[in-house]
C-alpha positions in Angstrom: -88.0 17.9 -38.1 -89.5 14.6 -39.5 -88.9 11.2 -37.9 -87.6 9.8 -41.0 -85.1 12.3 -41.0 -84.4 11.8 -37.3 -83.7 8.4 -37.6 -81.7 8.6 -40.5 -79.3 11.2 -38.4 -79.2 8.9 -35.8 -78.4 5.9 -37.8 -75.3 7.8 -39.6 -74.1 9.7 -36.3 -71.7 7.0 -35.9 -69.2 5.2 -38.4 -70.9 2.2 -40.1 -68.8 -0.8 -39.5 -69.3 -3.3 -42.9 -69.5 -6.6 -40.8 -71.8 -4.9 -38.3 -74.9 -2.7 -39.5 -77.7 -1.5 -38.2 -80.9 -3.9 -38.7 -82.6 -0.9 -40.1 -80.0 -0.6 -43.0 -79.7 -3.6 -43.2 -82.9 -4.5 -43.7 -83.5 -2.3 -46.6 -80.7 -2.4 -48.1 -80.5 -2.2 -52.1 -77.4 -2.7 -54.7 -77.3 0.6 -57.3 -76.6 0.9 -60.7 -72.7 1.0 -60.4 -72.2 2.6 -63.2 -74.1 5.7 -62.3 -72.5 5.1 -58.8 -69.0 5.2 -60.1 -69.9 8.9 -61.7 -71.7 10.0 -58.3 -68.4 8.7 -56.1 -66.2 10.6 -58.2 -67.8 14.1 -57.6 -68.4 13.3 -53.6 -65.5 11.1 -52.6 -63.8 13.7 -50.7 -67.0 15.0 -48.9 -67.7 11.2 -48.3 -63.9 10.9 -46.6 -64.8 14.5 -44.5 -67.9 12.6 -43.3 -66.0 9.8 -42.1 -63.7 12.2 -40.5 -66.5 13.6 -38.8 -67.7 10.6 -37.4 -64.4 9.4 -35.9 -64.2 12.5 -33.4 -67.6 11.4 -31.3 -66.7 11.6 -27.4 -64.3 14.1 -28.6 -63.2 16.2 -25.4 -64.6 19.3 -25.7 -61.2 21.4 -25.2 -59.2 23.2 -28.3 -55.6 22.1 -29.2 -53.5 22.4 -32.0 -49.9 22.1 -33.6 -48.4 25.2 -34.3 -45.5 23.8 -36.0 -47.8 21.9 -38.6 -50.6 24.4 -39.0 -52.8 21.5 -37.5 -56.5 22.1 -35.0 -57.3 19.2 -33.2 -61.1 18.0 -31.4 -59.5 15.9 -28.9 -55.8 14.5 -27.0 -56.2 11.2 -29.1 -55.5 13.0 -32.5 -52.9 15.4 -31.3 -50.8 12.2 -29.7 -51.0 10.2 -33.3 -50.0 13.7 -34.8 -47.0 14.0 -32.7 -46.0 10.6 -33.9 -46.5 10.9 -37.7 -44.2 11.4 -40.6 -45.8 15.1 -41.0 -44.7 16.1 -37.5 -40.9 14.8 -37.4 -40.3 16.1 -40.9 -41.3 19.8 -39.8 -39.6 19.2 -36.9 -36.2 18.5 -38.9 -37.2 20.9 -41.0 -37.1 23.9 -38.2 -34.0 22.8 -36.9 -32.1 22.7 -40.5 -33.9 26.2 -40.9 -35.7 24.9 -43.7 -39.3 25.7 -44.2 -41.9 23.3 -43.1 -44.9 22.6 -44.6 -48.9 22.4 -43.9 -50.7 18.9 -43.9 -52.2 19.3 -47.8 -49.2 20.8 -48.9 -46.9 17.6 -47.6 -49.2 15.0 -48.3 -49.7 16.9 -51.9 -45.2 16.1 -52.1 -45.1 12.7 -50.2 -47.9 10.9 -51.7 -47.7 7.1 -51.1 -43.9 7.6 -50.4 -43.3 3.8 -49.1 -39.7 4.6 -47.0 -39.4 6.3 -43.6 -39.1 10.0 -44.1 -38.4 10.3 -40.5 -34.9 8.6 -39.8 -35.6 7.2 -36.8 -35.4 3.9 -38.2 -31.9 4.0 -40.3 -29.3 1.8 -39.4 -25.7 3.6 -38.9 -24.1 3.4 -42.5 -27.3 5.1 -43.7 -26.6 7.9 -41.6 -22.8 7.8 -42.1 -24.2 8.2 -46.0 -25.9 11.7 -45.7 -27.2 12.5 -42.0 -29.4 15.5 -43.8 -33.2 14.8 -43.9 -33.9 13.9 -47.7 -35.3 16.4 -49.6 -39.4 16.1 -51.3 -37.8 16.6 -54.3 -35.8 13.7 -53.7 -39.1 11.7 -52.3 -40.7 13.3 -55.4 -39.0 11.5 -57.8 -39.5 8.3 -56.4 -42.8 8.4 -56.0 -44.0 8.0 -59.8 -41.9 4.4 -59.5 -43.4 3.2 -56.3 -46.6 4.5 -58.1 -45.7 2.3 -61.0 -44.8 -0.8 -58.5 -48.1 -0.5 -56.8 -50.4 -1.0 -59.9 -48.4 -3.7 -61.4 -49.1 -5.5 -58.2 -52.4 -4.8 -58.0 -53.0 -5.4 -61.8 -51.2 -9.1 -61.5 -53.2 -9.7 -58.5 -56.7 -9.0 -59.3 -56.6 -8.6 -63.7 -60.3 -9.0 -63.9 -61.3 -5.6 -61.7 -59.3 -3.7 -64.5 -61.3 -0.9 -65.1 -63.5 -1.2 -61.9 -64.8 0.8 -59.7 -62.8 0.0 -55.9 -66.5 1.0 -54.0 -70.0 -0.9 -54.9 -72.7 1.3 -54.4 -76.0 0.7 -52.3 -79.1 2.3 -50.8 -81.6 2.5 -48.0 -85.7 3.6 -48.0 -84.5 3.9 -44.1 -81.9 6.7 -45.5 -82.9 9.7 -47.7 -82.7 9.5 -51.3 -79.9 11.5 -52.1 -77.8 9.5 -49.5 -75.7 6.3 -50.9 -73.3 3.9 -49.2 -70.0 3.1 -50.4 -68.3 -0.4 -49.1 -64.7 -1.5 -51.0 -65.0 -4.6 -53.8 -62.1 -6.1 -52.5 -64.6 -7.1 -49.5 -66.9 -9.3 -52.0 -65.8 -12.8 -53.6 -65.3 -12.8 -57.2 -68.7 -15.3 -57.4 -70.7 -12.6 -55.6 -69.6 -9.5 -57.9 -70.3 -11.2 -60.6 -74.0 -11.4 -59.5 -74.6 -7.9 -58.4 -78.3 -8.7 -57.9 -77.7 -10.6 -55.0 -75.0 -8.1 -53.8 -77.2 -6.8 -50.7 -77.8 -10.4 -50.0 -74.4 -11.2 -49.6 -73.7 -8.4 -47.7 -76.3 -9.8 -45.1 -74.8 -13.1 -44.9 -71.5 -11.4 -43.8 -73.1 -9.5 -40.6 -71.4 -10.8 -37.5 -72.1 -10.9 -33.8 -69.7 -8.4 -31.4 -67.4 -9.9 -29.1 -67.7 -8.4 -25.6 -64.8 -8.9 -23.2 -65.3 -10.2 -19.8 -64.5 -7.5 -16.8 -62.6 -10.4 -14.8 -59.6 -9.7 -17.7 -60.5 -13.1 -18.7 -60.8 -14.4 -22.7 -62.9 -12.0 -24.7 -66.5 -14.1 -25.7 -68.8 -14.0 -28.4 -72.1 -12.7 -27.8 -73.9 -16.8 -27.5 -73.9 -18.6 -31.0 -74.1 -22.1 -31.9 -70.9 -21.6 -34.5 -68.0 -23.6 -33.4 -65.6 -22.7 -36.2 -62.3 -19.9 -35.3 -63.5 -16.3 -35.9 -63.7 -15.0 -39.3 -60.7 -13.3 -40.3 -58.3 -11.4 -42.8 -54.5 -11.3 -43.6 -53.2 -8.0 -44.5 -49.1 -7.4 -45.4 -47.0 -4.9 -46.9 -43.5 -5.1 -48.0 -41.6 -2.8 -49.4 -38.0 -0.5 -49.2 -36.7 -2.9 -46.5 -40.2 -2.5 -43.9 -42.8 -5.4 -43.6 -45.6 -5.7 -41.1 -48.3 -8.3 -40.9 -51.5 -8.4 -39.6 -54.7 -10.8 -38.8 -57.5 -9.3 -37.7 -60.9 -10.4 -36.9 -63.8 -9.4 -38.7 -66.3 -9.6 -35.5 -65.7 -6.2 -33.9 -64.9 -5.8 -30.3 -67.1 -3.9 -28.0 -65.8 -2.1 -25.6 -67.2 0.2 -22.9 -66.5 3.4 -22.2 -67.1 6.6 -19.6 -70.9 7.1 -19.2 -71.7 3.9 -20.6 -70.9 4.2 -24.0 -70.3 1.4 -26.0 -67.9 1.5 -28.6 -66.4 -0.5 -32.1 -63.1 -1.5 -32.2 -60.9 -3.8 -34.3 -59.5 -6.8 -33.0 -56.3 -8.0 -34.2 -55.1 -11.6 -33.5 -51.6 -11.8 -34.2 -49.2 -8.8 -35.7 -45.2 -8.4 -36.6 -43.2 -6.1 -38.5 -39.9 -6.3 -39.8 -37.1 -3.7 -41.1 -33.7 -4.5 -42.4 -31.5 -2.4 -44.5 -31.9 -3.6 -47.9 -32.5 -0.3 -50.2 -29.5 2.2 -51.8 -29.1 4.7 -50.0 -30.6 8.1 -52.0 -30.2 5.9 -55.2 -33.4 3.8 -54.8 -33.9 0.3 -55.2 -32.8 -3.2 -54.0 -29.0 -4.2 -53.9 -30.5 -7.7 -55.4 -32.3 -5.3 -58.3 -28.7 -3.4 -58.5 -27.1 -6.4 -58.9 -29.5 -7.9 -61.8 -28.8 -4.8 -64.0 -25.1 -3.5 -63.7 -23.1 -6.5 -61.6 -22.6 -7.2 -58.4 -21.0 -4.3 -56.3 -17.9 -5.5 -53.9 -18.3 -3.2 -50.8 -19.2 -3.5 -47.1 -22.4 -1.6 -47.8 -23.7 -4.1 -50.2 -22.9 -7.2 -48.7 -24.6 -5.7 -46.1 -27.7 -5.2 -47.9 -27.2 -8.8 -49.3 -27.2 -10.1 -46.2 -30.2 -8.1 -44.6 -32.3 -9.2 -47.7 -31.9 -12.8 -47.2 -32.5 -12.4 -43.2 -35.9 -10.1 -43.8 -36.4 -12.9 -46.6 -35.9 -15.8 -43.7 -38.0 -14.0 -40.9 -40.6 -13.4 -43.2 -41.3 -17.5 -43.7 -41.0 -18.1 -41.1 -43.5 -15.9 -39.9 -45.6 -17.2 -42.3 -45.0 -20.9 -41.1 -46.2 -19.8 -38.1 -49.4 -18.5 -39.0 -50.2 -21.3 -42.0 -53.2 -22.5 -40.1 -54.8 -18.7 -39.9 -54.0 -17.7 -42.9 -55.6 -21.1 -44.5 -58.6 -20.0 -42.8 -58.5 -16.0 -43.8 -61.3 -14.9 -45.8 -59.2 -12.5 -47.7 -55.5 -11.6 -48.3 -54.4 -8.2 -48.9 -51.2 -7.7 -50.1 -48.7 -5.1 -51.1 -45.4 -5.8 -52.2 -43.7 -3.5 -54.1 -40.8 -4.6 -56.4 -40.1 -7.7 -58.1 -37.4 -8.7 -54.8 -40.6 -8.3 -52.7 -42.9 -10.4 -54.2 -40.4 -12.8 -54.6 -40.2 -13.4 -50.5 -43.6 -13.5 -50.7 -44.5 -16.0 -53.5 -41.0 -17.5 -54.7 -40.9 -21.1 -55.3 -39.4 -23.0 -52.0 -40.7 -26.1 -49.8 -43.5 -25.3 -48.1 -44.4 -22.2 -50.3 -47.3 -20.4 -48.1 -49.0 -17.4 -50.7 -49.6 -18.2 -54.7 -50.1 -16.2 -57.1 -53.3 -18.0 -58.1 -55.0 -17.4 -54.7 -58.3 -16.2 -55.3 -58.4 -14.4 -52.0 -55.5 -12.3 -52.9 -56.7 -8.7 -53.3 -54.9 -5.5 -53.4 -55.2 -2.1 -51.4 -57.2 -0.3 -53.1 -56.2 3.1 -51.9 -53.3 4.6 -51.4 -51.1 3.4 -48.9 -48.0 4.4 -46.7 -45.0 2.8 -45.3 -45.1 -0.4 -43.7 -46.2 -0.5 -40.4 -48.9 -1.8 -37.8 -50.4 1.3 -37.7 -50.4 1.5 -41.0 -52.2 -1.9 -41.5 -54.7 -0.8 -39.0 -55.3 2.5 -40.1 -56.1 0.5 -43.7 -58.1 -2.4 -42.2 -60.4 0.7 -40.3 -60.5 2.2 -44.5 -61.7 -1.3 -45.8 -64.3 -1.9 -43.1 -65.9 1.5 -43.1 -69.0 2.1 -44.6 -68.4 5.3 -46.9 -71.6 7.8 -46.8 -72.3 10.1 -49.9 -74.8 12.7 -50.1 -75.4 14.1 -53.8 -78.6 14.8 -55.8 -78.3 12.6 -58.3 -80.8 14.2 -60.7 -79.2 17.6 -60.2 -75.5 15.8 -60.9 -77.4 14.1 -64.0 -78.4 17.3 -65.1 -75.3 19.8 -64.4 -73.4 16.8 -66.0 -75.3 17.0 -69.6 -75.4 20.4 -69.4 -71.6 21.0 -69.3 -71.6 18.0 -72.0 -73.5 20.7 -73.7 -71.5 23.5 -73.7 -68.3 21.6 -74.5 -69.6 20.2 -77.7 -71.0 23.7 -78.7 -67.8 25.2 -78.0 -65.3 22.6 -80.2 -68.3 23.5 -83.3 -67.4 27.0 -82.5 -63.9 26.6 -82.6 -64.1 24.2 -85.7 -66.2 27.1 -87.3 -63.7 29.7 -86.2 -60.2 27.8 -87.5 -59.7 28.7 -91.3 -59.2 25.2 -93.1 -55.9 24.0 -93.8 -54.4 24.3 -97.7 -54.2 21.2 -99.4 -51.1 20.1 -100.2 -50.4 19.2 -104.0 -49.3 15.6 -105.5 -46.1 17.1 -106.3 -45.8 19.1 -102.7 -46.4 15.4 -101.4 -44.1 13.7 -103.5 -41.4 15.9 -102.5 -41.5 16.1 -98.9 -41.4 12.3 -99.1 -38.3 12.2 -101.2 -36.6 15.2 -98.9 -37.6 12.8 -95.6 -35.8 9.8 -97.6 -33.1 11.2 -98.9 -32.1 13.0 -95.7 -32.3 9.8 -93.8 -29.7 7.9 -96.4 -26.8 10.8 -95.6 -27.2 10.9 -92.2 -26.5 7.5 -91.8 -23.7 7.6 -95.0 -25.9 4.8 -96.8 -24.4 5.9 -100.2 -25.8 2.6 -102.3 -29.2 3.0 -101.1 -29.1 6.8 -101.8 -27.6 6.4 -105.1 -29.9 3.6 -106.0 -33.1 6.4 -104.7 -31.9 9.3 -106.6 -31.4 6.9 -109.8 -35.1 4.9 -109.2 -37.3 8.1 -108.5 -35.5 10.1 -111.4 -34.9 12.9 -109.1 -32.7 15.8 -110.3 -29.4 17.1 -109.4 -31.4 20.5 -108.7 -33.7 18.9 -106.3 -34.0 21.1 -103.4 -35.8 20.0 -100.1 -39.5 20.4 -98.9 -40.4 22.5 -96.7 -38.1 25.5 -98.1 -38.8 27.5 -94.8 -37.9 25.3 -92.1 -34.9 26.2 -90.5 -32.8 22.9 -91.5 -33.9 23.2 -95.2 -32.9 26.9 -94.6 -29.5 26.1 -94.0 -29.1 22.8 -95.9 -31.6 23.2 -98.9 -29.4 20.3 -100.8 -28.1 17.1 -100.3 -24.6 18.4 -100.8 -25.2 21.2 -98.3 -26.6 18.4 -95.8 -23.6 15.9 -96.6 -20.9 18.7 -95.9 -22.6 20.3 -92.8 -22.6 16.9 -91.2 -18.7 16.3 -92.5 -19.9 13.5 -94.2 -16.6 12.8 -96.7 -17.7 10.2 -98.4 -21.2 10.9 -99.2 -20.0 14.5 -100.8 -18.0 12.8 -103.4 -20.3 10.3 -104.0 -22.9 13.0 -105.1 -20.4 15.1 -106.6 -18.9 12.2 -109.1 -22.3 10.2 -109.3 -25.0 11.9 -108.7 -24.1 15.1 -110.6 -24.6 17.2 -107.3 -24.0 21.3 -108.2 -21.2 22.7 -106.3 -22.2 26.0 -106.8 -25.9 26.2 -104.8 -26.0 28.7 -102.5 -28.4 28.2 -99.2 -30.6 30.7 -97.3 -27.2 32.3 -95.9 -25.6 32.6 -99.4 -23.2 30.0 -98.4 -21.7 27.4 -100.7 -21.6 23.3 -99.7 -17.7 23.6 -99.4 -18.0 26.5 -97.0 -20.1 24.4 -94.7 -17.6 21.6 -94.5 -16.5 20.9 -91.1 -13.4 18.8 -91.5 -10.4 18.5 -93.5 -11.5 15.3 -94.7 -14.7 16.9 -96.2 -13.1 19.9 -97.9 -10.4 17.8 -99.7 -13.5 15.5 -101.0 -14.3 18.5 -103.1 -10.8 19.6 -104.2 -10.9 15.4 -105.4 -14.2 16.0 -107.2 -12.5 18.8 -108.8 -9.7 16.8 -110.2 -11.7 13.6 -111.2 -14.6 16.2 -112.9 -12.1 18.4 -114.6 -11.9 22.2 -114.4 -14.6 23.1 -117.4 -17.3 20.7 -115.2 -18.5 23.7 -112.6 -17.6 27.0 -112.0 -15.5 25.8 -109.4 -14.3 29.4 -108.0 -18.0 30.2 -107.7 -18.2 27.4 -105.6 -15.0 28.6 -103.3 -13.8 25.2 -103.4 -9.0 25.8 -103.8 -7.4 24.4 -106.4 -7.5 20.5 -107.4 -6.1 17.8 -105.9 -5.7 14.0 -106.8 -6.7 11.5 -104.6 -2.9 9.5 -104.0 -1.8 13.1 -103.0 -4.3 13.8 -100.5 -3.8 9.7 -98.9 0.5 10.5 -99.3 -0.7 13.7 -97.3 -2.7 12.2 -94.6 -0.2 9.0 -94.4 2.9 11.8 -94.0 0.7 13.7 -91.5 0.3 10.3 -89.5 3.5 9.1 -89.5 4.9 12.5 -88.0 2.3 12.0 -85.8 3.5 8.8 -84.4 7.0 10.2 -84.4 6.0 12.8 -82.2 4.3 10.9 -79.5 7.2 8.0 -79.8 9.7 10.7 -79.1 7.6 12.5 -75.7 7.5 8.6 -74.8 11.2 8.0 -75.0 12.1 11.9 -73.4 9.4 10.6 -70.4 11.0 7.5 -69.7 14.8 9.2 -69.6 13.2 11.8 -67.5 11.7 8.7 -64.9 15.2 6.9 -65.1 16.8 9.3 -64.5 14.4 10.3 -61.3 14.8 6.8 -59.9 18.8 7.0 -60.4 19.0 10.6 -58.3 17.0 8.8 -55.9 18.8 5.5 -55.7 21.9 7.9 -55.4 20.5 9.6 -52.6 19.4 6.5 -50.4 22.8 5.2 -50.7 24.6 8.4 -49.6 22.1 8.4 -46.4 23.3 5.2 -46.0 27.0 5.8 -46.1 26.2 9.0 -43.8 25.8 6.0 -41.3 22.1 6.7 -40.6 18.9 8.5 -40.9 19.5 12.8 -40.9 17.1 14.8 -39.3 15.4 15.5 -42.8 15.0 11.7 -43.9 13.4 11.2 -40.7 9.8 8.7 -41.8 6.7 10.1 -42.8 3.7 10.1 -40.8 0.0 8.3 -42.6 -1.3 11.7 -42.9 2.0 12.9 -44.6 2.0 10.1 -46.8 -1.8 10.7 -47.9 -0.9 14.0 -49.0 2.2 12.6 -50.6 0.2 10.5 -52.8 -2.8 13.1 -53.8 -0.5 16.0 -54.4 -1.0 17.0 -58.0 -4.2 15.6 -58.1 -7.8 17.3 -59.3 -10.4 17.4 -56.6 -12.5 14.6 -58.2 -9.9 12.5 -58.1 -8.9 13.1 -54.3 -12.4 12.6 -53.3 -12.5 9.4 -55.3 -9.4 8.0 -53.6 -10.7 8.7 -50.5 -13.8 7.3 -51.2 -11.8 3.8 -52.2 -9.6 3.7 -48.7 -12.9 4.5 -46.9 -14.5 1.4 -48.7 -11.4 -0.8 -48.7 -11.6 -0.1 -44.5 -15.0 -0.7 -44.3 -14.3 -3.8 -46.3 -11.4 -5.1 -43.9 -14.1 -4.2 -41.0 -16.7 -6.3 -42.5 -14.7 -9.5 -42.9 -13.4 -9.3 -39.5 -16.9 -9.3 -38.3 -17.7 -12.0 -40.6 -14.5 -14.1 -39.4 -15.7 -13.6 -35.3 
């Protein structure tokens, strides 16, 4: 094997830390063409991510464990305690016990995706479990994923607007690595005056090597490696907010070396300060803030959303003030990552008030650029470990180059074949043209009863009473070939007279299904338009028997008819009014009656004795439908919960 390639194993055995390389890299290190990069990353990124992966598990125990629940192999104890605590792992459990089937790790990362709320309930307060006590379904986490999707990029997009269309990774290489072998380290890690000079990209990538800090053995203060800087340890701010969870974070950029069995010396991150937050603030299986809720529809009026009101504005409060306590570090932060999902969220975060900590104008504010999960400090760790870690991708680039323009190739020669292959379309005709346009404007004009405009259309463009619509063979036309067919198969009264006495409409058309325009009238109303037009056109006019339209019928007669027809109407429903009320009266007198003859009994008899609650309850719903029992129970529930609430509020 030759030294060159010895070294170069050697040098990526372990994970490159960004703010820590090894002089040999470092050295030689070169800024790419990005956009070749970009194409190279997007073949490789997952065998770059398996690399990683690979690199983690050094000093792995050399036993064999796994998770038979979760389809999981482990190298070592570390990995099998973090799976124990993960989202993955409770959901199958829950899963076993409902009876449910569970699922492998690609199959429930494939359904969670960057689901932002606990999946686990361990963290639900007790009226979320009073809600539904079930585990919520991946459909259910399904369908909110696309919107905490959508929240994500609008964040990102408001935060950093001029990486639209970038690349996250900046590509670099090594003469001390082999040729085929790039690094990947996150943009977000570079000011916005060092991308824009990606010449002197490797440059600035020297300038931002630190020195370890190495712990003393006493348990005293953890010390720098000897340097004659005096100012506080370079640093970042990370936070996430979002579905009720925030954690923050400030973690040192110098890594901390720490000593392990045999001698070993190994990288880890140093975090200076950390918090996290959760309140109840989001609708339970309905999504969202109860401040968003209220924006769109009113504000609700029970005990579950003044509790939500209330938890917002106390998650809003500890936030600040967290904030106020760590102004000084995060003044001096080189970055600020930030996700905060929802307009609610970013309000706590950069809402106007006295003393206002984050804007919006920051140019330190970056994004995650990745996919994240639910806010927590491991969370935030697990990303500040993603950020810092130098990603590793081996890919001929020639051979990529080449298989690239090669199935370029063979898609362009296939679209000529299939070009060549597709007999060309007919041409459509002037007249063809004309007509469809007329058929699309005259059909708009019925459906929406515009009888001036249509009349004013049919008179302008000289079209004929025999017009019939374009194409003949779709299945509306089919049906409706005419504008009277179309105005009487959508009951359209007025518009069927209108063509019958204006536009000289024939009566007599038959459609695809041999059917007249009266026989597709749909109301009374319609039918006795064309017994009207009958009378006002005269019987010598149209063949109106052809047309199955009855005999005539003036147009007084048929509004004396429909006046008649309303006024027994009216009659009718006065009279079941009047026959209701004797029937209640006369209810309330028998009952009267009979609490004064218990009361001249000279008591109570065993069969007046007073109702229990429950007996009353069933009193009250008897009669009712099922929907409407379960809403009444649902509104003495929430007037109790209520009456709870303000007795709280009151001690």
């Amino acid at each position: 094997m030759a030294a060159g390639t010895v070294i170069a194993e050697e040098l990526l055995k372990r994970p490159l830390y960004v703010y820590d390389l090894p002089p040999q890299i470092l050295s030689t290190l070169s800024a790419k063409n990005q956009n070749q990069a970009v194409a190279v990353q997007s073949d490789t990124e997952e065998d770059a991510q398996d690399a990683n992966e690979t690199a983690e598990q050094e000093h792995a125990v050399a036993t064999a464990s796994s998770c038979a629940l979760c389809k999981i192999s482990f190298s070592n104890v570390q990995e099998q305690r973090d799976h124990v605590r993960s989202d993955h792992h409770r959901y199958n459990l829950k899963a076993q016990l409902r009876g449910t089937p569970t699922y492998d790790e690609s199959q429930f990362t494939k359904a969670v995706g960057e689901l932002d709320e606990s999946i686990s309930g361990s963290e639900l307060s007790s009226e979320e479990d009073e809600g539904d006590a079930s585990q919520p379904t991946l459909t259910a986490l399904l369908k909110k994923q696309a919107k905490i999707s959508q929240a994500n990029d609008e964040e990102e997009v408001s935060s950093k607007k001029q990486n639209v269309g970038k690349h996250p990774l900046l590509w670099f290489s090594s003469s001390a690595l082999p040729s085929n072998t790039s690094l990947g380290i996150y943009r977000a890690l570079f000011s916005d005056v060092e991308q824009d000079e990606p010449a002197y990209l490797a440059d600035s990538l020297r300038t931002k090597q630190l020195d370890p800090i190495r712990p003393q053995r006493n348990n005293g203060p953890a010390v720098k490696a000897p340097t004659t800087q005096s100012k506080p340890s370079p640093h970042i701010f990370m936070c996430m907010i979002g579905g009720g969870h925030c954690a923050a974070m400030l973690v040192s950029l110098a890594p901390e070396i720490h000593r392990r069995q045999g001698g070993v010396e190994d990288r880890q991150a140093r975090v200076i300060a950390h918090k996290s937050f959760h309140r109840y603030t989001t609708r339970r299986k309905q999504g969202g803030s109860q401040s968003a809720s209220d924006a769109s529809r009113g504000a609700a009026h029970s005990a579950g959303s003044s509790l939500r009101r209330y938890n917002e504005a106390a998650l809003e409060k500890e936030v600040r003030e967290l904030f106020r306590d760590w102004k000084q570090m995060i003044d001096d932060a080189q970055f600020l990552f930030i996700r905060a999902t929802g307009s609610t969220n970013r309000r706590i975060l950069f809402g106007q008030y006295e003393g206002q900590f984050l804007k919006h104008n920051d140019p330190r504010i970056r994004g995650f650029p990745f996919s994240t999960r639910r806010a927590t400090q491991a969370e935030l760790l697990r990303c500040f470990k993603e950020l810092t870690r130098v990603k590793v991708s081996q890919v001929d680039e020639a051979a990529l180059a080449a298989a690239e323009t090669k199935q370029h190739q063979e898609e362009a020669a296939k679209q000529q074949a299939t070009r060549q292959q597709q007999p060309e379309k007919p041409k459509i005709s002037k007249e063809d043209e004309e007509a469809l346009l007329h058929t699309t404007q005259i059909q708009a004009f019925i459906r929406r009863s515009k009888i001036p405009a249509l009349m004013s259309y049919i008179s302008n463009n000289s079209i004929p009473p025999s017009f019939a619509f374009k194409p003949s063979d779709s299945q509306q036309n089919f049906r409706c070939p005419t504008s009277l067919h179309l105005a009487a198969n959508l009951s359209s009264h007025s518009v069927v007279l209108a063509l019958l006495t204006k536009a000289n409409a024939d009566p007599t058309a038959a459609n695809g299904e041999g059917k007249t325009p009266f026989e597709l009238a749909g109301d009374r109303a319609t039918r006795d338009a064309f017994r009207i037009a009958r009378h006002e056109l005269g019987e010598s006019k149209w063949n109106w028997d052809t047309a199955k339209v009855p005999s005539a019928i003036s147009k007084s007669d048929a509004d004396s008819r429909a006046e008649r027809e309303r006024k027994s109407a009216e009659e009718e429903e006065s009279n079941r009014r009047k026959a209701e009320l004797d029937r209640l009266k006369k209810e309330e007198a028998e009952r009267v009656a009979q609490t004064e003859q218990r009361k001249n009994a000279g008591g109570r008899t065993l069969g007046a004795l007073e109702k229990t609650p429950a007996e009353k309850r069933e009193e009250e719903m008897r009669g009712m439908t099922p929907e409407m029992r379960m809403r009444l129970e649902r509104e003495r529930r929430a007037r109790a919960a209520e009456e709870r609430f303000r007795r709280m509020q009151g001690n």
